[in-house]
C-alpha positions in Angstrom: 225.6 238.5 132.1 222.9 237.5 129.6 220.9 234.3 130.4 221.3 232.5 126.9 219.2 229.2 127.4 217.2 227.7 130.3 215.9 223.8 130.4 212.6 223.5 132.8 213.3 219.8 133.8 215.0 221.5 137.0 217.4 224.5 136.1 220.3 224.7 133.5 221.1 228.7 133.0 224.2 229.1 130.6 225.3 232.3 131.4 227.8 234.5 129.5 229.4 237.3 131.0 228.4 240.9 129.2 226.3 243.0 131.7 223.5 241.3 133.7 224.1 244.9 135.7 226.8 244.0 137.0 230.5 245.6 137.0 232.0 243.2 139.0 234.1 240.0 137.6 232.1 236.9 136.2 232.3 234.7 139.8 230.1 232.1 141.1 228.3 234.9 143.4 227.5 237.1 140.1 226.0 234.2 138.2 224.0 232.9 140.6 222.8 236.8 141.3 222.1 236.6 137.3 220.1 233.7 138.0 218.1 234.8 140.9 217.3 238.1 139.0 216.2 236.1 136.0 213.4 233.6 138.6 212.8 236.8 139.8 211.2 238.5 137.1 209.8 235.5 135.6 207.8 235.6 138.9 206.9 238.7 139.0 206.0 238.5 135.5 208.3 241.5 135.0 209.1 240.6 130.8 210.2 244.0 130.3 212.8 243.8 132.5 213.6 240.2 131.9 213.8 240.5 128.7 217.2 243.3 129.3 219.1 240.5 130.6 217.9 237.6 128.0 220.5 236.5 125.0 218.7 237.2 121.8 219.1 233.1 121.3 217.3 232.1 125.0 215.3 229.4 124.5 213.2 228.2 127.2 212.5 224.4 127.3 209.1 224.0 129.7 208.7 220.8 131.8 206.6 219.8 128.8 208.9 219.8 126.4 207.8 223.1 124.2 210.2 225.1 123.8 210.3 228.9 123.1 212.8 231.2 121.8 212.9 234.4 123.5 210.1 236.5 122.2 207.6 233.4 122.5 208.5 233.4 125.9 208.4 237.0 126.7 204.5 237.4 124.4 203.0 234.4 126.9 203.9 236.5 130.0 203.2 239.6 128.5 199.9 238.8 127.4 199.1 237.1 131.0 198.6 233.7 129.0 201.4 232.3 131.5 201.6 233.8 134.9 204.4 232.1 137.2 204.1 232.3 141.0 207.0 233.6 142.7 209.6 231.1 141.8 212.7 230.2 144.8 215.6 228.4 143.3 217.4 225.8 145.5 220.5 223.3 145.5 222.1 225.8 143.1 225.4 224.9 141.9 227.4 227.1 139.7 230.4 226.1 137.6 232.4 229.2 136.1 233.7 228.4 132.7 236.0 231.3 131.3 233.7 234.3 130.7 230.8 231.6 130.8 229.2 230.2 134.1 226.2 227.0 134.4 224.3 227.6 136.7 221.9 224.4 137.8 219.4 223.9 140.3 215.9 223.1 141.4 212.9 225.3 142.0 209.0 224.2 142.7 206.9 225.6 139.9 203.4 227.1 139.9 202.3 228.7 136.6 198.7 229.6 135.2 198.2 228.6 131.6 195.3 230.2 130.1 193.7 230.0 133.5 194.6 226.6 134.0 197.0 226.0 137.5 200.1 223.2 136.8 202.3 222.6 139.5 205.9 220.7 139.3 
């Protein structure tokens, strides 16, 4: 699975079934493990890793509205400019759609932008 487009008002994941590491049949489980792997890394600030199971057309929407495609995203953790704390995702609900799955949910968000702590 590649994680094609997030929205940061809560958790909207669109994810297509192509690797994700995962051999196993799109499912609910593998989605959700897709998902996990992708809060994760954003967490752990881990881009190089994050950015192996990111669509070429992610685009991130941020609680504030900006919205980033991929490599935007990727350069403002790289860089350190955005540095998440470990992120937990809750009430997830998965919906499997062919070889697609949406993956929604909630998770409490602590980032550091530029130095600067926002929490939502």
């Amino acid at each position: 699975m590649n994680i094609r487009s997030m929205a940061g008002l809560g958790l909207a994941l669109i994810v297509p079934f192509s690797g994700c590491a995962r051999a196993e049949p799109l499912s609910a489980a593998t989605a959700e493990s897709c998902a996990q792997q992708w809060a994760s890394y954003v967490g752990q600030g881990k881009a190089d890793e994050l950015a192996k199971i990111l669509d070429n057309s992610y685009e991130h929407i941020h609680g504030t509205g900006l919205v980033e495609n991929k490599e935007e995203f990727l350069g403002a953790l790289r860089s350190g400019a955005r540095k998440y704390e470990p992120i937990e995702l809750v009430e997830v609900n998965t919906r499997v759609l062919g070889e697609c799955a949406v993956v929604t949910g909630k998770f409490a968000l602590k980032v550091s932008i530029k130095g600067k702590m926002m929490e939502g």
